[in-house]
Backbone as XML, in Angstrom:
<?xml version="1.0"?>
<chain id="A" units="angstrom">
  <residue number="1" name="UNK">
    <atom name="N" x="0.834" y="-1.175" z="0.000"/>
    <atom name="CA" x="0.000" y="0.000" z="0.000"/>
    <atom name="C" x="0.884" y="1.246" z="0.000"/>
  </residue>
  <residue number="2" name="UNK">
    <atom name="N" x="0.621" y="2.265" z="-0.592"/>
    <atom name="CA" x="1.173" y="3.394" z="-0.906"/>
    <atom name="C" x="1.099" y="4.434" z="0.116"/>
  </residue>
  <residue number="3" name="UNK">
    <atom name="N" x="1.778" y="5.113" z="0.682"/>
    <atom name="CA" x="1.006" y="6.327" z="1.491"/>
    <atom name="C" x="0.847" y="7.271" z="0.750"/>
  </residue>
  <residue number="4" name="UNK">
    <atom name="N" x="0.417" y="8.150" z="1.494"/>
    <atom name="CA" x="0.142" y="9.307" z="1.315"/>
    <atom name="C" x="1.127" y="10.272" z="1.170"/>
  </residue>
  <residue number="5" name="UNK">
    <atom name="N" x="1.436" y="11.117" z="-0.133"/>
    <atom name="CA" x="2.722" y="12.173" z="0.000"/>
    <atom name="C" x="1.791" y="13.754" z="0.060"/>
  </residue>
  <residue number="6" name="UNK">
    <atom name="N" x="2.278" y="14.666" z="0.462"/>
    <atom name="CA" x="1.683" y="16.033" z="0.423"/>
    <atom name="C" x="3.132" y="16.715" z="-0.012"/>
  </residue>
  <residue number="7" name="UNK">
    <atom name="N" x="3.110" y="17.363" z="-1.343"/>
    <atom name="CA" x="4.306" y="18.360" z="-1.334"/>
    <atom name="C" x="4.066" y="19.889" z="-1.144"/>
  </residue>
  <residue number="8" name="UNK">
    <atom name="N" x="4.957" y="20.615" z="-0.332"/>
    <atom name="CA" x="4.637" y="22.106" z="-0.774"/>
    <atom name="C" x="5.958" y="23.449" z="-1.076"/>
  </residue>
  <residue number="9" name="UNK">
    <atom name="N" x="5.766" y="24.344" z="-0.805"/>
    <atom name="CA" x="6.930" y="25.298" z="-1.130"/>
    <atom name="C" x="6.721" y="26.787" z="-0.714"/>
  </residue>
  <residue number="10" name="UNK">
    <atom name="N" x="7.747" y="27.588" z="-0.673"/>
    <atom name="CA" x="7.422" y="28.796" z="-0.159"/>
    <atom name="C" x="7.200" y="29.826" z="-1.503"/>
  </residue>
  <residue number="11" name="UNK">
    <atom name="N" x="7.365" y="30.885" z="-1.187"/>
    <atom name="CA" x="6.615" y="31.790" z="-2.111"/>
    <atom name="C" x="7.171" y="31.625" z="-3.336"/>
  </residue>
  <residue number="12" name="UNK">
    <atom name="N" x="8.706" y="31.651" z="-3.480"/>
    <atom name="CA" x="9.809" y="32.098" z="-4.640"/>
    <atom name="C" x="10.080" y="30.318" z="-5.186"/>
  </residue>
  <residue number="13" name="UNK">
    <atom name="N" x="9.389" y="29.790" z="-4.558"/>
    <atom name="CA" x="9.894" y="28.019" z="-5.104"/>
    <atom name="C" x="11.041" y="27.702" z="-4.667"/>
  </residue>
  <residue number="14" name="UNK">
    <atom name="N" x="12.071" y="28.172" z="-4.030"/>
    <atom name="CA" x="13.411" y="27.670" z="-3.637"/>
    <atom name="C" x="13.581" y="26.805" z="-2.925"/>
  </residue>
  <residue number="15" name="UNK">
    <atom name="N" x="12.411" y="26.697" z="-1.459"/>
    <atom name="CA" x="12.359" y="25.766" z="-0.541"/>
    <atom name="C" x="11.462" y="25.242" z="-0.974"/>
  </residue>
  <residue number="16" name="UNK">
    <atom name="N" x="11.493" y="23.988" z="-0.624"/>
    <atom name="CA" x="10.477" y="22.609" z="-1.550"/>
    <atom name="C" x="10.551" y="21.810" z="-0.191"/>
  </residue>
  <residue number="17" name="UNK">
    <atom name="N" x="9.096" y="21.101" z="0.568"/>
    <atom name="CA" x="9.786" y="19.721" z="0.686"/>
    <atom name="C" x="8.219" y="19.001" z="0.396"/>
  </residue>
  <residue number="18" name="UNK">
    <atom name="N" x="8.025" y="17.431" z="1.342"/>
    <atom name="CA" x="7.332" y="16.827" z="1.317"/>
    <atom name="C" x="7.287" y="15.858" z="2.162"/>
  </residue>
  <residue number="19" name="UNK">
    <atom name="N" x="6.123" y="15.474" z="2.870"/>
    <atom name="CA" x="5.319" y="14.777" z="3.826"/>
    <atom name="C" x="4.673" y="13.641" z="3.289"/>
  </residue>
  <residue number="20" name="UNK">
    <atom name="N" x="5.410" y="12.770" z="4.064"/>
    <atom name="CA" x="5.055" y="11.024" z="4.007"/>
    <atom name="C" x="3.937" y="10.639" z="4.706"/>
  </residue>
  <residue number="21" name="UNK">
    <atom name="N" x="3.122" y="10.236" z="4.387"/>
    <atom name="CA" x="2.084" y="9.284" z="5.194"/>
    <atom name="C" x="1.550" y="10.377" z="6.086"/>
  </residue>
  <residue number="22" name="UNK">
    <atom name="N" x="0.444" y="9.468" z="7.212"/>
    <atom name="CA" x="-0.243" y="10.322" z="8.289"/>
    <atom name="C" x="0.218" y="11.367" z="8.962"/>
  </residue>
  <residue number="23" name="UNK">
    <atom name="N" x="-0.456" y="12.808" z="9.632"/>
    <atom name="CA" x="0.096" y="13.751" z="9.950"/>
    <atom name="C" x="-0.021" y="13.130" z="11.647"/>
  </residue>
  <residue number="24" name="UNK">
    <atom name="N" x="0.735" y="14.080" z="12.595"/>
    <atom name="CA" x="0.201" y="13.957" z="13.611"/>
    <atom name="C" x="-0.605" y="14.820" z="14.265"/>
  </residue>
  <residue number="25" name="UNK">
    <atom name="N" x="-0.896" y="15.935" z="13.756"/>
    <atom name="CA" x="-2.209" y="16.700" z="13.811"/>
    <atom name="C" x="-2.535" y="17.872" z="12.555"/>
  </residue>
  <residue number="26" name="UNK">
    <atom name="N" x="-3.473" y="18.374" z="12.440"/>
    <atom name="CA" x="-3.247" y="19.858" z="11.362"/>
    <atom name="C" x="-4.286" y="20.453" z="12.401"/>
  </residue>
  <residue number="27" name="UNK">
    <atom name="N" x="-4.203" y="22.075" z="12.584"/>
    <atom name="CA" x="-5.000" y="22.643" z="13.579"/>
    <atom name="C" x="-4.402" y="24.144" z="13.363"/>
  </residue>
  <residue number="28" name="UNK">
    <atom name="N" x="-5.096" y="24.963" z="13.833"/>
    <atom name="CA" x="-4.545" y="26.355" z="13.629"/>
    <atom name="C" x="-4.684" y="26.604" z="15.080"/>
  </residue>
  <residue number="29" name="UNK">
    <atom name="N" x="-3.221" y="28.046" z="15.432"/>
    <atom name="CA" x="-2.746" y="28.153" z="16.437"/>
    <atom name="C" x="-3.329" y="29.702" z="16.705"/>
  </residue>
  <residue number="30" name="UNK">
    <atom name="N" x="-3.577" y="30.147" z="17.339"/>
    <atom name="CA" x="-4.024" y="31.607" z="18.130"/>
    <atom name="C" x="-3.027" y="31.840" z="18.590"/>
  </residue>
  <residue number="31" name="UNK">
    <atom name="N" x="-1.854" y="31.703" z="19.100"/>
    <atom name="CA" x="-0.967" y="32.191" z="20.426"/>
    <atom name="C" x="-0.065" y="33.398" z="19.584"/>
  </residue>
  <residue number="32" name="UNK">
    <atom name="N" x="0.483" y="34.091" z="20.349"/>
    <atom name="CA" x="0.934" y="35.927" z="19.660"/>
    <atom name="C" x="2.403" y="35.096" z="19.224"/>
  </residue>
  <residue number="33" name="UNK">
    <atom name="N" x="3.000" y="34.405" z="19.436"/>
    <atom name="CA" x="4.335" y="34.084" z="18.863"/>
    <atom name="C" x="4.051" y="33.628" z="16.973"/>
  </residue>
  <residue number="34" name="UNK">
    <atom name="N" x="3.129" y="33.074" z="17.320"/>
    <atom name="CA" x="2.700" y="32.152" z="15.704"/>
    <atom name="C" x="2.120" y="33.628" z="15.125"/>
  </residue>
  <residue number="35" name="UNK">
    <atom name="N" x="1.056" y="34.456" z="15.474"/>
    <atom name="CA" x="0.717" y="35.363" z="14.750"/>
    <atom name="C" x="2.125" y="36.889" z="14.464"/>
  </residue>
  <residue number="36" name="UNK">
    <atom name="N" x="2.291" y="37.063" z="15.525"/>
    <atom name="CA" x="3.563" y="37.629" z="14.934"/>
    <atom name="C" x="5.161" y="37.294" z="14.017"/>
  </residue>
  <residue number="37" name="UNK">
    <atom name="N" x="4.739" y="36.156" z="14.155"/>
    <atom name="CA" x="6.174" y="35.114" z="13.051"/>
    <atom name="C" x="5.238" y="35.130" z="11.508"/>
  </residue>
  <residue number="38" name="UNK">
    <atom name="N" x="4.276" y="35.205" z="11.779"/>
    <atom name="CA" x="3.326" y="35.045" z="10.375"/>
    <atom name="C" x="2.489" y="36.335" z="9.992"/>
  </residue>
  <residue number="39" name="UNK">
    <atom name="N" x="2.587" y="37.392" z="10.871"/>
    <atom name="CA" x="1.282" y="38.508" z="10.245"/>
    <atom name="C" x="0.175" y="38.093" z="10.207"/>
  </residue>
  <residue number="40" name="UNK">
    <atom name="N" x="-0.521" y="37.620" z="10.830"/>
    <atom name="CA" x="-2.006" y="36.942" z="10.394"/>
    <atom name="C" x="-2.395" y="36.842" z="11.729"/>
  </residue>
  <residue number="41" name="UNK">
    <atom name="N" x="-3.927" y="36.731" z="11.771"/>
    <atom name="CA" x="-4.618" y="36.579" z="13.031"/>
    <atom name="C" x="-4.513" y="34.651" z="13.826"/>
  </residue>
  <residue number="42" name="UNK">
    <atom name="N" x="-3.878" y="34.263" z="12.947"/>
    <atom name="CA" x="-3.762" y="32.747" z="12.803"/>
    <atom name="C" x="-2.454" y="31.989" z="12.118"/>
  </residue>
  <residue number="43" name="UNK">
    <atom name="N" x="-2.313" y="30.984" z="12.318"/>
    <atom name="CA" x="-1.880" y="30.227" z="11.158"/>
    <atom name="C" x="-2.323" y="28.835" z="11.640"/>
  </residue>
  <residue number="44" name="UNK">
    <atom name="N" x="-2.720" y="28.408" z="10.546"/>
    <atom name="CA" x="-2.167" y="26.635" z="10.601"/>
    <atom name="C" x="-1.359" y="25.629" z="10.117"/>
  </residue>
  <residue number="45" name="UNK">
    <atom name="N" x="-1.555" y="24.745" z="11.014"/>
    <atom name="CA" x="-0.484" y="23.746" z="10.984"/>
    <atom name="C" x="-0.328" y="22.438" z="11.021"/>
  </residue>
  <residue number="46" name="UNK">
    <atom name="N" x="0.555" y="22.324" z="10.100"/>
    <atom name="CA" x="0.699" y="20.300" z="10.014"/>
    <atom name="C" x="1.817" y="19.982" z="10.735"/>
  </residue>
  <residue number="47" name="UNK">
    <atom name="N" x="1.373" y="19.171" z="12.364"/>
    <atom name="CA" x="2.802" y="18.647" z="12.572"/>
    <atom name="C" x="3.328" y="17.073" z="12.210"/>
  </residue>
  <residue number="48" name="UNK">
    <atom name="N" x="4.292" y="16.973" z="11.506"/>
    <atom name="CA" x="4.868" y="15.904" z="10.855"/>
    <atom name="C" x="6.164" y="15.002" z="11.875"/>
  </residue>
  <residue number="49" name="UNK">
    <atom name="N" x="5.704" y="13.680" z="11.856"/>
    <atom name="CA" x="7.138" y="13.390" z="12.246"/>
    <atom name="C" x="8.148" y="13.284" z="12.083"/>
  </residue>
  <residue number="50" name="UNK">
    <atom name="N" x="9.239" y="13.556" z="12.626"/>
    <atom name="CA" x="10.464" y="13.136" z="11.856"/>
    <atom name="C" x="11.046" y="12.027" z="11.588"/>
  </residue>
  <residue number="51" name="UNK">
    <atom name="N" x="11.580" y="12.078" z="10.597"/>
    <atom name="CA" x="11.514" y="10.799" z="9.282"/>
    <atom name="C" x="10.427" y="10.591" z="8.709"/>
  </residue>
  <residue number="52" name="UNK">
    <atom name="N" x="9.424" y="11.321" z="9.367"/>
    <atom name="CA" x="8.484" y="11.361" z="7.922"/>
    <atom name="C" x="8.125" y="12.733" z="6.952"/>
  </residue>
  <residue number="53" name="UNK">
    <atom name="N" x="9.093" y="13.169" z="6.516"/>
    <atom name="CA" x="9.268" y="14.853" z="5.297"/>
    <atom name="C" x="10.850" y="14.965" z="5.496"/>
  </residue>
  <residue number="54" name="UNK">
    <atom name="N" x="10.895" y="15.663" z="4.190"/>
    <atom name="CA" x="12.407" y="15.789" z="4.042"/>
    <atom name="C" x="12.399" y="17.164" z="3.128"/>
  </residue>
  <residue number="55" name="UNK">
    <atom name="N" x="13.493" y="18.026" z="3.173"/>
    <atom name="CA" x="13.496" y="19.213" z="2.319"/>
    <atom name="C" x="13.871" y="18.504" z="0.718"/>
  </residue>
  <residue number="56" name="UNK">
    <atom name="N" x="13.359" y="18.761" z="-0.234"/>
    <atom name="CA" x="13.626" y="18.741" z="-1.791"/>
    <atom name="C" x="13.819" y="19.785" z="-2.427"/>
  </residue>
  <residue number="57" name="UNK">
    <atom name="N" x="14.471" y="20.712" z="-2.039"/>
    <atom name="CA" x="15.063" y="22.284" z="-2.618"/>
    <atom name="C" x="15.553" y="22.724" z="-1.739"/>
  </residue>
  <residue number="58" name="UNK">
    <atom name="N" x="16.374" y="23.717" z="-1.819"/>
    <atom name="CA" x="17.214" y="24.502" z="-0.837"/>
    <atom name="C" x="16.508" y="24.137" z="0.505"/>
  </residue>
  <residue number="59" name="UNK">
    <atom name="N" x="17.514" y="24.019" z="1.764"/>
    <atom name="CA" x="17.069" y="24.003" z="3.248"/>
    <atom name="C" x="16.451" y="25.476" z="3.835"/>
  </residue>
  <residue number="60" name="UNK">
    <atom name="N" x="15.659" y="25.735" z="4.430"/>
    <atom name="CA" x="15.320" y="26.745" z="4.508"/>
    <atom name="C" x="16.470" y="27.203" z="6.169"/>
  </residue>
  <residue number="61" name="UNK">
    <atom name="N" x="16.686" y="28.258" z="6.053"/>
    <atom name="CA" x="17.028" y="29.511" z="7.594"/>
    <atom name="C" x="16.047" y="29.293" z="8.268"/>
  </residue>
  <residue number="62" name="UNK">
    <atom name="N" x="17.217" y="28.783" z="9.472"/>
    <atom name="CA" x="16.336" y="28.992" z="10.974"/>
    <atom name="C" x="16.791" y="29.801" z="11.979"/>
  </residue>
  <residue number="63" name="UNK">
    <atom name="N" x="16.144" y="30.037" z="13.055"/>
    <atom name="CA" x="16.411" y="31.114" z="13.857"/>
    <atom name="C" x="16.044" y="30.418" z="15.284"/>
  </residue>
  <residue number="64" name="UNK">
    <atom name="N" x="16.376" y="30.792" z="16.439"/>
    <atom name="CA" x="15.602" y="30.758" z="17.704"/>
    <atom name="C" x="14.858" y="31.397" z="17.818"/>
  </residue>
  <residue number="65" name="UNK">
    <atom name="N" x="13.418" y="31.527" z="17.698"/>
    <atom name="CA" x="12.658" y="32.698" z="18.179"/>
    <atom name="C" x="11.985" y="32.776" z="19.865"/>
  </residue>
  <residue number="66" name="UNK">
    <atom name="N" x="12.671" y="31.849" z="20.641"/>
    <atom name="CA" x="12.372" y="31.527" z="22.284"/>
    <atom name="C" x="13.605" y="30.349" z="22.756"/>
  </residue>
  <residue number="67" name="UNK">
    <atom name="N" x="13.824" y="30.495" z="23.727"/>
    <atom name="CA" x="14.465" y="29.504" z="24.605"/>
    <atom name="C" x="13.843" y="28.175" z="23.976"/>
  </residue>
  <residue number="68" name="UNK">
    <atom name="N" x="14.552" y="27.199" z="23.344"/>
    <atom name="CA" x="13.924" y="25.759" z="23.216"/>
    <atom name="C" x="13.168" y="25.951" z="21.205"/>
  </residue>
  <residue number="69" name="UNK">
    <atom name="N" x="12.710" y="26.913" z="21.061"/>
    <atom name="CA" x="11.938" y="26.843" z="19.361"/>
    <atom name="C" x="12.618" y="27.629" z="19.046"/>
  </residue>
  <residue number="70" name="UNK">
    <atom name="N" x="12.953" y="26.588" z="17.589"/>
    <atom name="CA" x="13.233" y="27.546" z="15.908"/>
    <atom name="C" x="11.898" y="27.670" z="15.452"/>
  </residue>
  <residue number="71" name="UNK">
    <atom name="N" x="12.475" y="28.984" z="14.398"/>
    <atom name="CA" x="11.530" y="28.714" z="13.234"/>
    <atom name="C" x="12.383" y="28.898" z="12.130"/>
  </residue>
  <residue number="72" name="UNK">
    <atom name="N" x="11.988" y="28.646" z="10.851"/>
    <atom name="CA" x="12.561" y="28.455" z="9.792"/>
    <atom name="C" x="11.924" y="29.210" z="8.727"/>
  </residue>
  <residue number="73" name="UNK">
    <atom name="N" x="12.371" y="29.668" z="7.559"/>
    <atom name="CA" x="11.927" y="30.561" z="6.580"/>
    <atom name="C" x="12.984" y="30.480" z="5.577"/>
  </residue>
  <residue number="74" name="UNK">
    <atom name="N" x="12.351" y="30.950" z="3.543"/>
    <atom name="CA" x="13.018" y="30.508" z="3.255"/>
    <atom name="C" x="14.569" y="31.776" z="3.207"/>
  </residue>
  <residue number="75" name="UNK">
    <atom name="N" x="15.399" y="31.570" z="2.598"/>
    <atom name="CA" x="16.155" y="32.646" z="2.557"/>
    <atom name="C" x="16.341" y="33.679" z="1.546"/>
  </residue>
  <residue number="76" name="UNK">
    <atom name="N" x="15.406" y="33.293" z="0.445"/>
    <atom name="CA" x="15.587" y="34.026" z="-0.383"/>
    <atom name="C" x="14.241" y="35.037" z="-0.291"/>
  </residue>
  <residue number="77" name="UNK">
    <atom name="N" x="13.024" y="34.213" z="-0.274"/>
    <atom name="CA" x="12.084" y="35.140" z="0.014"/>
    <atom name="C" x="11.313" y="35.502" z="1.071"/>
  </residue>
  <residue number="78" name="UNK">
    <atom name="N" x="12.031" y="34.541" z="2.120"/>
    <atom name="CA" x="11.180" y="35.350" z="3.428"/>
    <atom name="C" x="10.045" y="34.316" z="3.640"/>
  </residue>
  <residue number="79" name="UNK">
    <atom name="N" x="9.604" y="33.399" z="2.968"/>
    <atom name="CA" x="8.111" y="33.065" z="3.737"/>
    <atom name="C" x="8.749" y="31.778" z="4.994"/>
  </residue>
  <residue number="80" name="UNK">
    <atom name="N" x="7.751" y="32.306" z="5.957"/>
    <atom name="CA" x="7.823" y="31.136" z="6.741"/>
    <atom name="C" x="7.579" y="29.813" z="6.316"/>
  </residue>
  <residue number="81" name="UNK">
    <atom name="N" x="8.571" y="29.025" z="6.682"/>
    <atom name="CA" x="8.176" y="27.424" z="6.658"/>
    <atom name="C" x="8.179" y="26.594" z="7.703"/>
  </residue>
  <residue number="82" name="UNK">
    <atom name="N" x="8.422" y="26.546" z="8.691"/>
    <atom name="CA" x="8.551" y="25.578" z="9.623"/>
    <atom name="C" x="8.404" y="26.140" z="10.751"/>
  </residue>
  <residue number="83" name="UNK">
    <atom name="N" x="8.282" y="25.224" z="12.603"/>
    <atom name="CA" x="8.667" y="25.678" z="13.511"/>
    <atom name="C" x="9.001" y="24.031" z="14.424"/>
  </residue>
  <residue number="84" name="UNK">
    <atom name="N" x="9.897" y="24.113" z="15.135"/>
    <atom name="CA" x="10.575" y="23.167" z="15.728"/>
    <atom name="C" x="10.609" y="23.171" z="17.229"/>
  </residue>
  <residue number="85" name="UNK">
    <atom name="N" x="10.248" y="22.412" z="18.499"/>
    <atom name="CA" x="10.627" y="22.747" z="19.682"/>
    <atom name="C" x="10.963" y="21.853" z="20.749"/>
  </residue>
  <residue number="86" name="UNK">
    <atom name="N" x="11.871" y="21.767" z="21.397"/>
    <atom name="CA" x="12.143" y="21.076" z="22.291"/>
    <atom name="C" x="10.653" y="20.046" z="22.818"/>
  </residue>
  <residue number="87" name="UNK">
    <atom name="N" x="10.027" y="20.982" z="23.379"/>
    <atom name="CA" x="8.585" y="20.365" z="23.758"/>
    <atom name="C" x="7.901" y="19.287" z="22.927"/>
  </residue>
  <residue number="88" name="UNK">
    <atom name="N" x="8.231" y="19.301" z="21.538"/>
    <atom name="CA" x="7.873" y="18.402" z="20.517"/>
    <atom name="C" x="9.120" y="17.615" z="19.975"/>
  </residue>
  <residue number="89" name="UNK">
    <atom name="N" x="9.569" y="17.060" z="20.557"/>
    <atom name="CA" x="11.147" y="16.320" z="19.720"/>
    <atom name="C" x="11.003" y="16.007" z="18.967"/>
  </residue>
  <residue number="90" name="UNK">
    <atom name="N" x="10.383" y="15.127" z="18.811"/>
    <atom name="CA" x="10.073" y="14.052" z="17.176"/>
    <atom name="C" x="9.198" y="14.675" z="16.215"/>
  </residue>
  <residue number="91" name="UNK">
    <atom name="N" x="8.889" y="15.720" z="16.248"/>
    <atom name="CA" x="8.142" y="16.956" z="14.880"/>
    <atom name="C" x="8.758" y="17.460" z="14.290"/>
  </residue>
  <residue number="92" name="UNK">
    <atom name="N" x="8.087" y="18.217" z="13.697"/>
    <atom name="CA" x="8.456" y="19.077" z="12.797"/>
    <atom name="C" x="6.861" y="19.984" z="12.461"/>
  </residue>
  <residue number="93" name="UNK">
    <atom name="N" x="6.506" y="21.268" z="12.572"/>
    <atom name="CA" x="5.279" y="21.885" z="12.125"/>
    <atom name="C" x="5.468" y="22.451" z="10.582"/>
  </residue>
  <residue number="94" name="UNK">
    <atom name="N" x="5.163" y="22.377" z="10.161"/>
    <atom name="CA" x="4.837" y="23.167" z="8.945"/>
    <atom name="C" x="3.431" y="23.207" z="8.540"/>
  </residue>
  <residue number="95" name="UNK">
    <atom name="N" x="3.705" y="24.711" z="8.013"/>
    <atom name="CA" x="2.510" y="25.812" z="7.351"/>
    <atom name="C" x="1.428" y="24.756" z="6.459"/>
  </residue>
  <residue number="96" name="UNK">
    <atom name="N" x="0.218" y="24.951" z="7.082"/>
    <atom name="CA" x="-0.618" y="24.101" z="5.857"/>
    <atom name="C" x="-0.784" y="24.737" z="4.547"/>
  </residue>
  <residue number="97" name="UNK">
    <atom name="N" x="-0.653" y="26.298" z="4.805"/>
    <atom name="CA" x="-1.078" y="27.061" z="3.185"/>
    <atom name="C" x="0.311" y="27.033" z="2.006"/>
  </residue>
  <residue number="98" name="UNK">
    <atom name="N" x="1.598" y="26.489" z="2.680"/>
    <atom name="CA" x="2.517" y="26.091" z="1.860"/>
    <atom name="C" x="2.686" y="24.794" z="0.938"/>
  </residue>
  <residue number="99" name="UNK">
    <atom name="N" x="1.464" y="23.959" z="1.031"/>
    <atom name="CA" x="0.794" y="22.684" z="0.546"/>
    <atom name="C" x="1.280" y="23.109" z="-0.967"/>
  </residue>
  <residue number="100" name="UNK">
    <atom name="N" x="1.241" y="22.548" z="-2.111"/>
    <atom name="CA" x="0.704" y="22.808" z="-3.416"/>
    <atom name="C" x="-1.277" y="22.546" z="-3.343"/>
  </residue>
  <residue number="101" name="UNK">
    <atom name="N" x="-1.484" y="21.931" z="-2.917"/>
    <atom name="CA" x="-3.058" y="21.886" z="-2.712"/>
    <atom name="C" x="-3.217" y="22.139" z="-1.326"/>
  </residue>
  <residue number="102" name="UNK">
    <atom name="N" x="-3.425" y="23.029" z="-0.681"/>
    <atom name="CA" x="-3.771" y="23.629" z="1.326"/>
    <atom name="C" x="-5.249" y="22.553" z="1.037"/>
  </residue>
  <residue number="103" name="UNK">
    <atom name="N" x="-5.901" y="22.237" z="0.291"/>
    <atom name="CA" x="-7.361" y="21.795" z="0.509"/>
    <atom name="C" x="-7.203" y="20.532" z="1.037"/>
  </residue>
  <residue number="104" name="UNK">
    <atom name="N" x="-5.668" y="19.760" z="0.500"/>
    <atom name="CA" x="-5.529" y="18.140" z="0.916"/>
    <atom name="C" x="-5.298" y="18.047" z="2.192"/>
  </residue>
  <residue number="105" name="UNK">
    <atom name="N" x="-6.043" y="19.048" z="3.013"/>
    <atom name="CA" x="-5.620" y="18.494" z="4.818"/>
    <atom name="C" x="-6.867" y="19.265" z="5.318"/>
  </residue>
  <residue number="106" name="UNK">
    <atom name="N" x="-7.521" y="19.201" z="6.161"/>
    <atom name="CA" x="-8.886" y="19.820" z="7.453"/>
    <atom name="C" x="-8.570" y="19.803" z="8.411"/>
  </residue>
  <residue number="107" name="UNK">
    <atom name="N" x="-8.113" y="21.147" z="8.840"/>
    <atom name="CA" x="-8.187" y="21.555" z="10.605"/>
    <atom name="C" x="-8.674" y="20.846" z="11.204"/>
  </residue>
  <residue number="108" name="UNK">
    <atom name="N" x="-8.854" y="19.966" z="12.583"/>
    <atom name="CA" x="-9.088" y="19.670" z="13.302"/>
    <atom name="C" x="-9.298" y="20.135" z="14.994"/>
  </residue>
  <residue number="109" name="UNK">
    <atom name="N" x="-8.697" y="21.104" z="14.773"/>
    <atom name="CA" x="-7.908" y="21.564" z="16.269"/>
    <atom name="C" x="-7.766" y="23.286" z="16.269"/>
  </residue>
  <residue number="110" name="UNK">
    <atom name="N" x="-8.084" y="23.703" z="17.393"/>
    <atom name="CA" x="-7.620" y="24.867" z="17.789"/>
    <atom name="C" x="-6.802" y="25.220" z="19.002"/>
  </residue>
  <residue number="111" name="UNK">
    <atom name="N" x="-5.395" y="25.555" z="19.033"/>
    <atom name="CA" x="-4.387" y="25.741" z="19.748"/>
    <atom name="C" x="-4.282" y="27.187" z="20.569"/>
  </residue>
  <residue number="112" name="UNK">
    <atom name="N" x="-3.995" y="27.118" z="21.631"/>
    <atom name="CA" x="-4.289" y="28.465" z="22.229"/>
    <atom name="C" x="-5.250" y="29.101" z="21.680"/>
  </residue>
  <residue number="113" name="UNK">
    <atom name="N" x="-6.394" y="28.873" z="22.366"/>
    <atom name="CA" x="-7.771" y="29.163" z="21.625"/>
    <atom name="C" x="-7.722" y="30.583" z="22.477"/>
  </residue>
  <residue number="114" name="UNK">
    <atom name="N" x="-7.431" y="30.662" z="23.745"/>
    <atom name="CA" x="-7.567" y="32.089" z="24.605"/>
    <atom name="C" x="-6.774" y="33.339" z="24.234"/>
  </residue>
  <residue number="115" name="UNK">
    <atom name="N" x="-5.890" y="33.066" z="23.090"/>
    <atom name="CA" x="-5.278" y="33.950" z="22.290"/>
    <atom name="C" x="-5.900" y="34.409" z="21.044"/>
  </residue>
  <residue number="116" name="UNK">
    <atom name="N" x="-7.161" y="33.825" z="21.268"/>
    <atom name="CA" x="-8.230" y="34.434" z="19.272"/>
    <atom name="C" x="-8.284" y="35.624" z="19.349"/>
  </residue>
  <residue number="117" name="UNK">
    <atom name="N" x="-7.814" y="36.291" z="18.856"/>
    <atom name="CA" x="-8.264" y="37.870" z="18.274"/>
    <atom name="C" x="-10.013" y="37.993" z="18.484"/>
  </residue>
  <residue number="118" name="UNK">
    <atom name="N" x="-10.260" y="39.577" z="18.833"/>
    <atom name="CA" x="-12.222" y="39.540" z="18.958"/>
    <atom name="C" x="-12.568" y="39.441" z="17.521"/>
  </residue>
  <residue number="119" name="UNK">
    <atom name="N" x="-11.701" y="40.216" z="16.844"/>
    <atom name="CA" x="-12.294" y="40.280" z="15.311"/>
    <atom name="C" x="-12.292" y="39.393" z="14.814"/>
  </residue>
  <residue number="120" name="UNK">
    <atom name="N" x="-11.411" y="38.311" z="14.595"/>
    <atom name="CA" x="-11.391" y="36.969" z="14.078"/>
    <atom name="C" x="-12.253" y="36.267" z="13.322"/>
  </residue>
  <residue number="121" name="UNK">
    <atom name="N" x="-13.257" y="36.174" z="14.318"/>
    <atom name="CA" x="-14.997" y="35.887" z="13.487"/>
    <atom name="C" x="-15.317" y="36.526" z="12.381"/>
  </residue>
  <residue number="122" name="UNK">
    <atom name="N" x="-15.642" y="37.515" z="13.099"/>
    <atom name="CA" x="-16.468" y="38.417" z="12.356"/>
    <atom name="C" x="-15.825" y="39.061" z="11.285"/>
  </residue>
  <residue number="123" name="UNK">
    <atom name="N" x="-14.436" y="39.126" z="11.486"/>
    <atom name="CA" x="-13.804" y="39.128" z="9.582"/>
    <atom name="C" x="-14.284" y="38.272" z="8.397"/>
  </residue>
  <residue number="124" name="UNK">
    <atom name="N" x="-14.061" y="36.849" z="9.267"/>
    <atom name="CA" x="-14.784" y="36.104" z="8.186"/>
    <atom name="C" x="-16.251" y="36.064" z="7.923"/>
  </residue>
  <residue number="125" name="UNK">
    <atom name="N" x="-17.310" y="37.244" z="8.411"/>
    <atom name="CA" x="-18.717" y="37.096" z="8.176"/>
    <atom name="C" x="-18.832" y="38.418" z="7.068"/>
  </residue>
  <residue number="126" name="UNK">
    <atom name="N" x="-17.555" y="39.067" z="7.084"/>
    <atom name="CA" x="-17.856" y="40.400" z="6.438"/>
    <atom name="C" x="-18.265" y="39.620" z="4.852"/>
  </residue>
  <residue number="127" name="UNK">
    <atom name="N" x="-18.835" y="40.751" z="3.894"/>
    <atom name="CA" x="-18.516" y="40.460" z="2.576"/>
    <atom name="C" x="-17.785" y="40.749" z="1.995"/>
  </residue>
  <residue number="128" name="UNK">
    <atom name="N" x="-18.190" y="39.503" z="0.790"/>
    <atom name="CA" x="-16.828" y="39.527" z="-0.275"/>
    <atom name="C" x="-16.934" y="40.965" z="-0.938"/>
  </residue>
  <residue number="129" name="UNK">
    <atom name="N" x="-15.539" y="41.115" z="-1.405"/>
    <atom name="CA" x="-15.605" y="42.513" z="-2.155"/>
    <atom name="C" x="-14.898" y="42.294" z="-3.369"/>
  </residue>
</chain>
C-alpha cells in the first residue's frame, strides 16, 4: 500500500519539501508568537514526524525565536516554513497554506484558543468585495 505524499513550497519556489504518510495533527494556532512570526490573526499547521518529510530544494534559515523553538523561513524570500521545539522532539510543524493543494488536509484543532483575536470571526462574516 502506498502512502500518502503532500508536497509544498514557499513563495519564490526555492524551498520545496514533502510529507510522508499520516500527519500527527493539522490545527490552527491563536498564540501571539505564531501570529507575529506570520502577520495573520492565525496560522495553521501540520505537525509531521520526523523521518516522515524531508526538504527537496534549498534548506530553509532557521532562527531561535524563544528559549527551546526555531523557526525556519526561506532565505531568499522570506516566507515562513517551519517551527521546531524542544517540547515536541520528534516533529516538525509546517505551514498548511505552503501545501501545493492547502485543501488536501482539514483543521481539526484549535491551539491556544484564549489567544483568538475579537475580530477573528467576524472578519470572516464580512462580505466579499
Amino acid at each position: 500500500m502506498t502512502e500518502a505524499v503532500v508536497q509544498g513550497h514557499c513563495l519564490c519556489g526555492a524551498c520545496t519539501f514533502t510529507l510522508i504518510g499520516p500527519h500527527n495533527f493539522v490545527g490552527h494556532c491563536h498564540c501571539e508568537s505564531c501570529r507575529r512570526a506570520t502577520s495573520s490573526p492565525f496560522t495553521t499547521w501540520i505537525g509531521q514526524e520526523s523521518g516522515r518529510w524531508h526538504w527537496t530544494g534549498k534548506t530553509p534559515v532557521s532562527y531561535d525565536s524563544s528559549p527551546g523553538n526555531e523557526r525556519g523561513f526561506c532565505g531568499t524570500c522570506g516566507s515562513p516554513m517551519f517551527f521546531r521545539s524542544e517540547r515536541f522532539p520528534n516533529e516538525c510543524h509546517f505551514y498548511a497554506v505552503l501545501l501545493n493543494d492547502p485543501n488536501a488536509v482539514m483543521p481539526a484543532a484549535q491551539y491556544h484558543s484564549d489567544e483568538i483575536l475579537n475580530w477573528t470571526h467576524a472578519a470572516l462574516e464580512q462580505p466579499n468585495h
